[in-house]
C-alpha positions in Angstrom: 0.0 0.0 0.0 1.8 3.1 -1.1 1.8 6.3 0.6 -1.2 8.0 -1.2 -3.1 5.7 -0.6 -2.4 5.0 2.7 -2.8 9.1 3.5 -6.3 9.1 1.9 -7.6 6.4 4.3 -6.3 8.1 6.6 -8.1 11.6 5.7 -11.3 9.6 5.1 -11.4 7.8 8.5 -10.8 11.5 10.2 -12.9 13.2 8.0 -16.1 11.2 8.9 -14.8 11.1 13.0 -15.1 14.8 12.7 -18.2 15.3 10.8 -20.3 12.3 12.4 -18.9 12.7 16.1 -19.6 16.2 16.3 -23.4 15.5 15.2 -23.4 12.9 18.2 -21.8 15.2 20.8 -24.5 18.0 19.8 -27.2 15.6 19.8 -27.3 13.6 23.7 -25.6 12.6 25.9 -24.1 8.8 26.4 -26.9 6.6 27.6 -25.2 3.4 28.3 -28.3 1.5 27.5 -26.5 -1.5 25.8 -26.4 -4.8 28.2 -23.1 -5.4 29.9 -20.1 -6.8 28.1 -22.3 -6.6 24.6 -19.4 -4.0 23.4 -16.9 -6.2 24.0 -13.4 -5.9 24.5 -10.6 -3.3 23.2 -9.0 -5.2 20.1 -4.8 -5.3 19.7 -5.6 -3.1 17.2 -8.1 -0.7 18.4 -11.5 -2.0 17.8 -14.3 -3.3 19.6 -14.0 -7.4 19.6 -12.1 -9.9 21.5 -8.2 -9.4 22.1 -7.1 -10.5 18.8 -10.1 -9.9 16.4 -13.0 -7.4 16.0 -16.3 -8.3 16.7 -19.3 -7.0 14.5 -20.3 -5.3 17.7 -20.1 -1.7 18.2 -17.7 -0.4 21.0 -19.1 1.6 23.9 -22.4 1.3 25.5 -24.3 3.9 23.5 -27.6 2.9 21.5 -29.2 3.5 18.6 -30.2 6.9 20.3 -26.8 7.7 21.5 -22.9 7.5 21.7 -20.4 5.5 23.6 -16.5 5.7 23.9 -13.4 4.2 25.3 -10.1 4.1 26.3 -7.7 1.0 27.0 -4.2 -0.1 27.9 -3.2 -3.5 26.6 0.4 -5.6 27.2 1.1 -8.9 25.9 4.6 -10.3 27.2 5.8 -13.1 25.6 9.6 -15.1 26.3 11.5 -13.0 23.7 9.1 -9.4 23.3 6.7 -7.1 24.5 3.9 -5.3 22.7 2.4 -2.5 24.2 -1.2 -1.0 22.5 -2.7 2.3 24.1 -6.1 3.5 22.7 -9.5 4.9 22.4 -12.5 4.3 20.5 -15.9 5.9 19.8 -19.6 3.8 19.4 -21.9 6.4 17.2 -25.4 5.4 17.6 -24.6 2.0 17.7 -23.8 2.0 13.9 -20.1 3.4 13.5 -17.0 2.6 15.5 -13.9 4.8 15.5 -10.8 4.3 16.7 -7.4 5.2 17.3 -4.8 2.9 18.5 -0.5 3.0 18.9 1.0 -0.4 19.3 5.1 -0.3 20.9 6.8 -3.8 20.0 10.2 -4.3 22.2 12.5 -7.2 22.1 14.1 -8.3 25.4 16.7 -10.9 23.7 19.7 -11.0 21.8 20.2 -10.1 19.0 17.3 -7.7 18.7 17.3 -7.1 22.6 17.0 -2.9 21.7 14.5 -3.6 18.6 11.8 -1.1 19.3 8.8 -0.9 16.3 5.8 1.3 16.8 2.9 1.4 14.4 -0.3 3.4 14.6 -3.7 2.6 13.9 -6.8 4.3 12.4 -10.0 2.7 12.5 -13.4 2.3 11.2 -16.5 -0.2 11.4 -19.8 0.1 10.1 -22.6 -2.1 11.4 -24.8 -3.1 8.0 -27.2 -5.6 9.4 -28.8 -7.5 12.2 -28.1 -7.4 16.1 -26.1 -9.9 17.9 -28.1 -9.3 20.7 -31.9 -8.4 19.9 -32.3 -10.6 17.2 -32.6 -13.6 19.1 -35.8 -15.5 17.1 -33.9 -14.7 14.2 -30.6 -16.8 12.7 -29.2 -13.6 10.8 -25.9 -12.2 13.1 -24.7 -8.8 13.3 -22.8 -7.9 10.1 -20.1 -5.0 10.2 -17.7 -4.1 7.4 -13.8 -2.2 8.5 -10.8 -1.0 7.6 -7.4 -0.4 9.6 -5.2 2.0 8.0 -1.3 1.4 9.7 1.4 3.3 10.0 4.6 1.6 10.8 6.9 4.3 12.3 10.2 2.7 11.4 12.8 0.0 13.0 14.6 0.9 16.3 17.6 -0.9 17.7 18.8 -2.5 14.7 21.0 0.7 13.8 24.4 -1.4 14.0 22.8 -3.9 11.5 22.2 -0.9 9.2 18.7 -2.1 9.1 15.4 1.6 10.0 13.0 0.6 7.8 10.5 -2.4 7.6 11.4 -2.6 3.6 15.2 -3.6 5.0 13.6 -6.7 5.9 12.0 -7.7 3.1 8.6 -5.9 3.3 7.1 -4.1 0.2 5.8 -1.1 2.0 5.7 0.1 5.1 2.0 1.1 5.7 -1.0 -0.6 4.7 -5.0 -1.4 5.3 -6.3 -4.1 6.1 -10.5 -4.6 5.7 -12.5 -7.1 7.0 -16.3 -8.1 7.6 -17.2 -9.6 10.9 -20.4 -11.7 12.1 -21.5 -12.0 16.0 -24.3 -14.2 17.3 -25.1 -13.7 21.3 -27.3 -16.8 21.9 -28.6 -15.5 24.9 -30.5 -18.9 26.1 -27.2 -20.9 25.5 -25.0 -18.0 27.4 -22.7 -18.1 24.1 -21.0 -15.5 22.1 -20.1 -17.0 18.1 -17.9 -14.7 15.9 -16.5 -15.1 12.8 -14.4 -12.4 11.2 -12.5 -12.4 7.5 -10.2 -10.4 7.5 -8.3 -8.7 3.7 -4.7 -8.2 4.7 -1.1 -8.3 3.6 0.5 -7.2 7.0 3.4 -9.1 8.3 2.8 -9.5 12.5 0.1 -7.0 12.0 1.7 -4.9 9.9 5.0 -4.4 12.7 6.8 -6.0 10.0 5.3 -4.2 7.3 3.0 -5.0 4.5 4.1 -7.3 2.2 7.6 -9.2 1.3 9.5 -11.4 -0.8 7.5 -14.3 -1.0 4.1 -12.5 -1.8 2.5 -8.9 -2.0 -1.0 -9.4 -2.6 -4.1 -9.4 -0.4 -5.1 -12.5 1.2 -8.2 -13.8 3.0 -7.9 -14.5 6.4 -10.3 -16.1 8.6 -10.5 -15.2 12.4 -12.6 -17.1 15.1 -14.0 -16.4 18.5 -16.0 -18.3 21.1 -17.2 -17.0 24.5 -19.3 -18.2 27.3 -20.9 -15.9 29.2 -20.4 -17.4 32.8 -22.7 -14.9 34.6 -23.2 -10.8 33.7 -19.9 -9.7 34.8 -17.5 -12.6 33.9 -16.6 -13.9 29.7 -14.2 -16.4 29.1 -13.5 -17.6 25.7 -11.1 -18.9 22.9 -9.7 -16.9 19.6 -8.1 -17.9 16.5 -6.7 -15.7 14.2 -5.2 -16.8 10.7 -1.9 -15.1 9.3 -0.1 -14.6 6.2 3.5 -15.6 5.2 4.9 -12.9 3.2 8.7 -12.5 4.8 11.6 -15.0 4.3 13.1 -13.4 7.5 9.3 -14.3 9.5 7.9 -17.6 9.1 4.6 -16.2 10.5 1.9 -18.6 12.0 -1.7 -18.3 13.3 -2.3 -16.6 16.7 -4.6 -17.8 19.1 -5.4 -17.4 22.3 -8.0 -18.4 25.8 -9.3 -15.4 27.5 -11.3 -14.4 30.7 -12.8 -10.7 30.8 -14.4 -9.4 33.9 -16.8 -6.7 33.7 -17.6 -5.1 37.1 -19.0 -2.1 35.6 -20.1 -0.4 32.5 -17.1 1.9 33.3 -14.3 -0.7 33.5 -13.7 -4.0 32.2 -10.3 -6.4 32.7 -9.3 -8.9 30.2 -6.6 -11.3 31.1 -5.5 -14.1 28.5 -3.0 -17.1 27.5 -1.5 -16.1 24.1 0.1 -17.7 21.8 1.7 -15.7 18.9 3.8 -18.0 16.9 7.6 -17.7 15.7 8.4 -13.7 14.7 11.7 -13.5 12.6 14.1 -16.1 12.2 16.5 -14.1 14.7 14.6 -15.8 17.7 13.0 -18.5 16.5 11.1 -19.6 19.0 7.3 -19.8 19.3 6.3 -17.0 21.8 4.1 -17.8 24.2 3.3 -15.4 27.4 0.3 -13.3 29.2 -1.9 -10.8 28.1 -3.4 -8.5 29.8 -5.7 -5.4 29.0 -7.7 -2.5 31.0 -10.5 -0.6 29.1 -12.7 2.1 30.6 -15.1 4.5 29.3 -19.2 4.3 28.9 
């Protein structure tokens, strides 16, 4: 994805935050009439869902009549790295979720024990059809569409290897988008949350490492799962699965996935703490990285 391109996503997705957030700020207030947890979780990325996929839900707890927002701090540690995601995220009448996200990849091993990547995130989701929730007698999900434009902000550490760019490993360009289209089912009677997300994408580790490589540059179909059981109204625990491409020589990517529990003991503030498992990243440490996530989201 080249510049341009990458820039006009970019102007889109703050265009409409501008134009439709002001309307929804001049309009009411946040009602927080949406049932617990049914915003879900902040996203690695940004956006409403589980912790490693978006949901077709909305994020916040606004309705139809309303708005909703966010904020959240996220950290997954794993042997060899740490990635760090701060962000925030607007629910417009429970049809439009913006967001904003910065994600900080460190290394804590040698050889790329100073590696330090950050990327940031602009985000959008439409809801199209259906509700997870109030559709119950009928089969039809929530369907959302998105988009993610990234912005990788260049390779730290790696200054004595000559390598500051992403394209210095092997990626074709440095930003991207991806887009996806998400169902959710809440089956309310079974206590179950179903998603299934398909995600367009050609980022390497999310797009850390870039967006393409040397062993493909086109847009793939990816297929992303989650399952949740809602244990009572303040307490979700789950499983994700999230599909990946192989685009880099130097990163023989593999799927992530993950088993979460998320405690809700407000509208304000939810806790999500999970097992993840991320795969190898880079042939440097090539060891499948494994560790704790944990994430803190608050808003109405």
């Amino acid at each position: 994805m080249h510049d341009s391109m990458y820039r006009t996503a970019m102007h889109c997705a703050l265009l409409l935050a501008v134009t439709t957030g002001t309307a929804a700020l001049a309009q009411t207030a946040p009602d927080m009439g949406k049932l617990s947890a049914t915003g879900g979780v902040s996203q690695v990325e940004g956006a409403g869902g589980g912790g490693l996929t978006p949901w077709a839900l909305i994020g916040g707890y606004g309705t139809r009549d309303s708005w909703g927002a966010n904020a959240h701090a996220t950290r997954v540690a794993t042997q060899d790295y740490t990635l760090d995601t701060v962000g925030v995220a607007v629910g417009l009448f429970d049809r439009v979720e913006l967001s904003l996200a910065r994600q900080d990849l460190r290394g804590s091993l040698a050889p790329l024990n100073d590696l330090r990547i950050r990327q940031d995130i602009v985000g959008i989701k439409v809801k199209l059809a259906g509700d997870a929730v109030y559709d119950q007698d009928l089969l039809l999900p929530q369907i959302a569409v998105g988009a993610m434009a990234k912005r990788n902000k260049g390779v730290g550490g790696l200054g004595a290897l000559g390598v500051t760019r992403v394209t210095q490993l092997g990626a074709k360009d440095e930003n991207g988008v991806d887009y996806y289209v998400a169902a959710t089912k809440v089956l309310l009677a079974q206590s179950l949350l179903l998603n299934a997300t398909v995600r367009a994408t050609k980022a390497n580790q999310m797009g850390l490492l870039g967006f393409g490589g040397d062993k493909g540059d086109r847009y793939q179909a990816k297929l992303e799962l989650s399952a949740a059981y809602l244990i009572n109204r303040k307490l979700v625990a789950g499983l994700e699965y999230r599909m990946k491409p192989r685009n880099l020589g130097a990163d023989n990517e593999k799927a992530y996935y993950d088993a979460f529990i998320a405690w809700f003991p407000s509208k304000h503030v939810s806790v999500t703490a999970a097992y993840a498992v991320l795969g190898d990243i880079t042939v440097f440490n090539p060891t499948r990285q494994r560790g704790a996530y944990l994430s803190v989201q608050t808003g109405f």
